[in-house]
C-alpha positions in Angstrom: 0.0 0.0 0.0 2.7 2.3 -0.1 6.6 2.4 -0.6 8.5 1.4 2.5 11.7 3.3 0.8 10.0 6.7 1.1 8.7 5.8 4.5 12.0 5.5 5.8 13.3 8.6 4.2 9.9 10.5 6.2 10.8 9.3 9.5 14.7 9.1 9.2 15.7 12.0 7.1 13.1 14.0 7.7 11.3 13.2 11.2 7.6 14.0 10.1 6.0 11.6 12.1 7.5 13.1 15.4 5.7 16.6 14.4 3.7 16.7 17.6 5.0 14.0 19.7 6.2 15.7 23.2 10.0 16.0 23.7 10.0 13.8 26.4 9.5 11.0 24.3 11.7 11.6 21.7 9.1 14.0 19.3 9.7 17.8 18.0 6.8 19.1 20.5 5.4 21.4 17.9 1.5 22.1 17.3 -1.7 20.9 15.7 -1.5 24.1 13.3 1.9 22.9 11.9 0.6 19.0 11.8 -2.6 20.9 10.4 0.0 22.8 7.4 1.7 19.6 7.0 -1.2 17.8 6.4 -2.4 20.3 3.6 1.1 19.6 1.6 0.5 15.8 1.9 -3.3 16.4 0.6 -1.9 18.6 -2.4 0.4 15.5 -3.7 -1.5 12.8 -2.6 1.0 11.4 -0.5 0.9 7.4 -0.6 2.3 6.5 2.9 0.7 5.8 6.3 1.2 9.3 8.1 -2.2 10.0 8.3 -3.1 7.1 10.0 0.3 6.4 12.2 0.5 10.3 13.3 -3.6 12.2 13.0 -5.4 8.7 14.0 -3.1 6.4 16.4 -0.5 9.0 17.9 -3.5 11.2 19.1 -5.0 8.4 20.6 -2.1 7.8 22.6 -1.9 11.7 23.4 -5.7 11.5 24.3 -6.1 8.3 25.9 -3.1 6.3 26.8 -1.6 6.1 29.8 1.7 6.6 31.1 3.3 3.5 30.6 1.6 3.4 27.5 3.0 6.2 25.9 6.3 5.8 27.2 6.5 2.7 25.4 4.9 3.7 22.0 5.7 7.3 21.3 9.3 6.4 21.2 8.5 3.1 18.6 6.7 5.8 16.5 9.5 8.3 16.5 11.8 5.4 15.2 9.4 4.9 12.3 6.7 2.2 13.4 3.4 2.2 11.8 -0.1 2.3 13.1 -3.5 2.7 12.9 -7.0 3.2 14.8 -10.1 0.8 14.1 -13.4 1.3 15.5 -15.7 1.2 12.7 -17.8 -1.9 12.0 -19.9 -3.4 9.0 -22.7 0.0 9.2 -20.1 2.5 7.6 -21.6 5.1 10.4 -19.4 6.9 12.6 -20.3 8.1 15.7 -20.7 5.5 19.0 -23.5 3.3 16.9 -20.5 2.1 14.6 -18.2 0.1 17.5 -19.5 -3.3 17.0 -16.3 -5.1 18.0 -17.2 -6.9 21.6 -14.7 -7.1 24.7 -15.3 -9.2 27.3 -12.6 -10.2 30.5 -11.4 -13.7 30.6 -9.3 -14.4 33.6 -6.3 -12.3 32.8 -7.1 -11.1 29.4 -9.9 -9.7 27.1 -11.1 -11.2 24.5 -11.6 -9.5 21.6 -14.6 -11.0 18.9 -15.9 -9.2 15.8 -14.7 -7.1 12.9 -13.5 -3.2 12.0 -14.1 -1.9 8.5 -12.6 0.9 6.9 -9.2 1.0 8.7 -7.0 3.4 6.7 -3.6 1.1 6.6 -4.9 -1.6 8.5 -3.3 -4.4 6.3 0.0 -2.8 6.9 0.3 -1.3 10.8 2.2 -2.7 13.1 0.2 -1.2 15.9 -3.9 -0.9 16.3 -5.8 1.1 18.5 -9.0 -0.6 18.6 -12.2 0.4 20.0 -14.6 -2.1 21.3 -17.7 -2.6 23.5 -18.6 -4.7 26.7 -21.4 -7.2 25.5 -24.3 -6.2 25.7 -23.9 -2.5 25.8 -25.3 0.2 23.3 -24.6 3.8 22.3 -21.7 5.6 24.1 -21.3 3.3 27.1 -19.4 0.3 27.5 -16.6 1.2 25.3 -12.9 0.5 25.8 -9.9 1.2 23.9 -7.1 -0.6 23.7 -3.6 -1.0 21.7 -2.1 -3.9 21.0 0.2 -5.2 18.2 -1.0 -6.3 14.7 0.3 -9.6 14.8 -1.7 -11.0 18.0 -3.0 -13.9 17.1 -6.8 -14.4 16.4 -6.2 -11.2 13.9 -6.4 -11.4 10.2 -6.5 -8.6 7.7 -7.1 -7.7 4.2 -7.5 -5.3 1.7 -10.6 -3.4 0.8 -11.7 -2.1 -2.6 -11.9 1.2 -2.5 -11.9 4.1 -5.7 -9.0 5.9 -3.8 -5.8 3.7 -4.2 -3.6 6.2 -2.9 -5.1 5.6 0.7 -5.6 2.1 0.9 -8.5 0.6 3.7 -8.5 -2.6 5.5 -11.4 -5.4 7.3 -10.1 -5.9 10.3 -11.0 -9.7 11.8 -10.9 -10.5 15.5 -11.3 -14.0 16.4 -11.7 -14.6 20.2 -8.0 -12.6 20.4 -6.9 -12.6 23.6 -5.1 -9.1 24.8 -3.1 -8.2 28.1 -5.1 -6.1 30.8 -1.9 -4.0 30.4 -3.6 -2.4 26.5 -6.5 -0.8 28.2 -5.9 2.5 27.7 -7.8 5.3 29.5 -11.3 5.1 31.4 -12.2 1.7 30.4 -16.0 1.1 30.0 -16.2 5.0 29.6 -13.9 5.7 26.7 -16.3 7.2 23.9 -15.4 11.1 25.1 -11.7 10.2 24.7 -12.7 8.4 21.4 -14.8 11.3 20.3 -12.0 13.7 21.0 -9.4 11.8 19.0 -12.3 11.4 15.9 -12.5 15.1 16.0 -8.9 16.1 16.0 -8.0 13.5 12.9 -11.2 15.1 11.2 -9.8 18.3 11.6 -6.5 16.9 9.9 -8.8 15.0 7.1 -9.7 18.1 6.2 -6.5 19.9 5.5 -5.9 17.0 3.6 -9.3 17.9 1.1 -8.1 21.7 1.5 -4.3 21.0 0.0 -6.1 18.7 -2.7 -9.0 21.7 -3.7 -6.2 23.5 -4.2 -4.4 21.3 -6.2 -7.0 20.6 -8.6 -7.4 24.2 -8.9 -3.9 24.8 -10.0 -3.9 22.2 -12.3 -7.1 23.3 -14.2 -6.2 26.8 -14.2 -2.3 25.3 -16.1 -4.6 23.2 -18.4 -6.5 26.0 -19.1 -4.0 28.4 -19.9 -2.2 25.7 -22.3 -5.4 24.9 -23.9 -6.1 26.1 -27.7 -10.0 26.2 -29.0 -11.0 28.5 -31.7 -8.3 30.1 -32.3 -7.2 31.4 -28.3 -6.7 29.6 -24.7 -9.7 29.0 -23.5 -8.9 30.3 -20.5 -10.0 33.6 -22.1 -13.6 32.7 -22.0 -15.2 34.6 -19.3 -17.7 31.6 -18.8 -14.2 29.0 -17.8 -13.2 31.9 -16.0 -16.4 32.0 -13.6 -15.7 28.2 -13.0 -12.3 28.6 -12.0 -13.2 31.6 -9.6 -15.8 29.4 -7.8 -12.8 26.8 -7.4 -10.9 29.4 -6.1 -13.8 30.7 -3.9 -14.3 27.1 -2.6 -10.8 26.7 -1.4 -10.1 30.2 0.1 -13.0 29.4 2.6 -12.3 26.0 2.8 -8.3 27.0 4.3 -10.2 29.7 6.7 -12.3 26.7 8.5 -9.0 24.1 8.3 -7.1 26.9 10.4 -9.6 28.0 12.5 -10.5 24.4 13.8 -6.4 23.5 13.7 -6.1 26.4 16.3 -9.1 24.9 18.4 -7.3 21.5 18.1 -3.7 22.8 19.7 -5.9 24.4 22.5 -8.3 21.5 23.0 -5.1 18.7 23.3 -4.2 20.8 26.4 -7.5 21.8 27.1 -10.3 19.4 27.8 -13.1 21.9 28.6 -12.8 23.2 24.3 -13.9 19.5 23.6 -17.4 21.0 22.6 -15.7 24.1 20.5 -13.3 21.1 19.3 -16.6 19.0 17.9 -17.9 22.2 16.6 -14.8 23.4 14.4 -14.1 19.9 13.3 -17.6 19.3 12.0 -17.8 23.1 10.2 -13.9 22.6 8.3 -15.1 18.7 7.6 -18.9 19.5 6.0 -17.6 22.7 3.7 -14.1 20.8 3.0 -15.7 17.7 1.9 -18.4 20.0 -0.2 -15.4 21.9 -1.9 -13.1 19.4 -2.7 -15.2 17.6 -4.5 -17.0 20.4 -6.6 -13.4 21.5 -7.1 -12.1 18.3 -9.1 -15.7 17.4 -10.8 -15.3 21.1 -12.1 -11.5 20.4 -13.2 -12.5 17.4 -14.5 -15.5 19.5 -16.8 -13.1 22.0 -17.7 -10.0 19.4 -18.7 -13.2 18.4 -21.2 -12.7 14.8 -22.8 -8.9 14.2 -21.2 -10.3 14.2 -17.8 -11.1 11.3 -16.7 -8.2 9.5 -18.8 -4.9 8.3 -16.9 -2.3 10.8 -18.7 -4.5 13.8 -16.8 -3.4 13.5 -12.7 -7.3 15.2 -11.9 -8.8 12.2 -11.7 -6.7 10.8 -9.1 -7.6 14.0 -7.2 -11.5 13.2 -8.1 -11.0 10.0 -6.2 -9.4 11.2 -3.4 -12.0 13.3 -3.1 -14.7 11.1 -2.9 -13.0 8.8 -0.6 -12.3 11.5 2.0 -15.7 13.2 1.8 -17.2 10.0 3.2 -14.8 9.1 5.5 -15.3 10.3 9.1 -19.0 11.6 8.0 -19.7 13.6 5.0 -20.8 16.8 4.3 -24.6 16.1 5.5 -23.7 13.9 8.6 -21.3 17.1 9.8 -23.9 19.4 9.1 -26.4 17.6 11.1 -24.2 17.1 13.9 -23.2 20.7 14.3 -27.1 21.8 13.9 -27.8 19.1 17.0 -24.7 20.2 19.2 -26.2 23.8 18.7 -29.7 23.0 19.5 -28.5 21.0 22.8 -26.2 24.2 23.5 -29.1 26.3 23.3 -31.5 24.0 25.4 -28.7 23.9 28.3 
């Protein structure tokens, strides 16, 4: 799923992955906003290695919900380049609480994992999961633990899913009565789905500076074909029709980077602030409904305006088209966000 070369050269050379890992344990200690700016680059060349999901998915978990011991032992193992991933998703393709369907239940000295986690970005390839799961019997937010354990436990397969974006490959996850240490729990076990939520929030916040660097990719590249392209006897890039299309594009993405930084500076306040969690939902869900929204207007319209060429393989838009629709659906799309954000303001106002 990706080249383990250029992974090397990320977290050897150039110590990405360590962005906003704390000092003490090895990291640079910077912010969300410069994860949040790194992010956008990685989204404007469709970066095919598992950052996203090592460093915005599993590394906040740790930073949100691990514990002591536990992040003295992984942080450091992801500084030195380990890979890794968070599952909690199951078979519905929803993702708030409703979607944990993996069950947990204590066994002596262990738990014992049984079900299955769709949609895993990496899955087939981390060495580490977070995994969410749920106390049998339970429903909606309670009952649900998180734990981290290593990929290879046994009672785990993997595999591949099909999906349209290639670039950012997703995995099934299967658990078969696998047996974990009481030592993975991480945080507030039974009562995890705040933590969970907080961590779901910060990587959608990151998700979408991914869709903001791509928007404004496919703008650029429209606006080159354009500019090259000969009809009639000029560039059509001289029409003043094309040229209302390409300033909607450019529209789109200008607002779209205003709500990416706006929730990435809720996000560095929130990981040292647990009272923003609400503001934290609130940004996350307003950056992920309008980035979703503009990223993929931005490369159907490039796609329109590259005309016949578009969709072919010589024309890189496409592969921005795809990425577009895989992110727009992935932690909610732009309807789910938007009905999220109208509830958490209706239950603000009723409080």
């Amino acid at each position: 799923g990706y080249e383990p070369a250029l992974w090397s050269r990320i977290t050897e050379e150039m110590f990405w992955q360590a962005i906003h890992i704390p000092e003490e344990y090895g990291g640079m200690g910077l912010g969300y906003v410069e994860l949040v700016a790194m992010m956008e680059q990685m989204g404007r060349y469709l970066l095919c290695a598992p950052f996203y999901s090592t460093v915005c998915l599993a590394t906040n978990a740790l930073l949100i919900a691990g514990t002591k011991q536990q992040k003295e032992r992984y942080l450091p193992e992801i500084v030195a380049g380990k890979t890794a991933t968070l599952a909690y998703t199951g078979a519905s393709g929803s993702w708030d609480a409703s979607a944990i369907e993996l069950n947990c239940r204590f066994d002596g000295n262990n738990f014992v994992l049984d079900g299955c986690c769709r949609f895993v970005p990496d899955g087939h390839s981390a060495q580490l999961l977070v995994v969410a799961a749920r106390a049998v019997g339970s429903s909606g937010e309670s009952g649900i633990s998180l734990f981290i354990i290593a990929a290879d436990t046994p009672g785990i397969t993997r595999q591949c899913l099909p999906t349209m974006d290639q670039t950012r490959k997703q995995a099934e996850i299967q658990f078969d009565k696998a047996k974990v240490a009481a030592s993975a729990v991480m945080q507030s076990p039974g009562d995890a789905w705040p933590l969970l939520s907080k961590i779901i929030d910060l990587a959608t916040v990151a998700i979408a500076a991914d869709q903001l660097g791509g928007s404004q990719k496919a703008l650029d590249m429209t606006v080159d074909y354009l500019q090259e392209r000969v009809q009639f006897g000029r560039v059509i890039a001289s029409y003043q029709a094309v040229k209302h299309k390409a300033a909607d594009m450019m529209v789109k993405v200008e607002a779209s980077r205003s709500a990416v930084y706006y929730a990435a500076c809720i996000a560095d306040e929130a990981l040292q602030n647990s009272a923003l969690g609400l503001e934290l939902s609130e940004a996350a869900s307003v950056a992920k409904a309008y980035c979703s929204d503009a990223y993929f207007h931005n490369a159907g319209t490039g796609i329109q305006l590259h005309g016949g060429v578009g969709f072919t393989a010589e024309y890189d838009i496409q592969l921005y088209f795809k990425r577009a629709k895989s992110t727009e659906t992935f932690l909610g799309d732009g309807a789910y966000h938007r009905e999220r954000l109208a509830s958490q303001l209706l239950d603000g106002e009723a409080a």
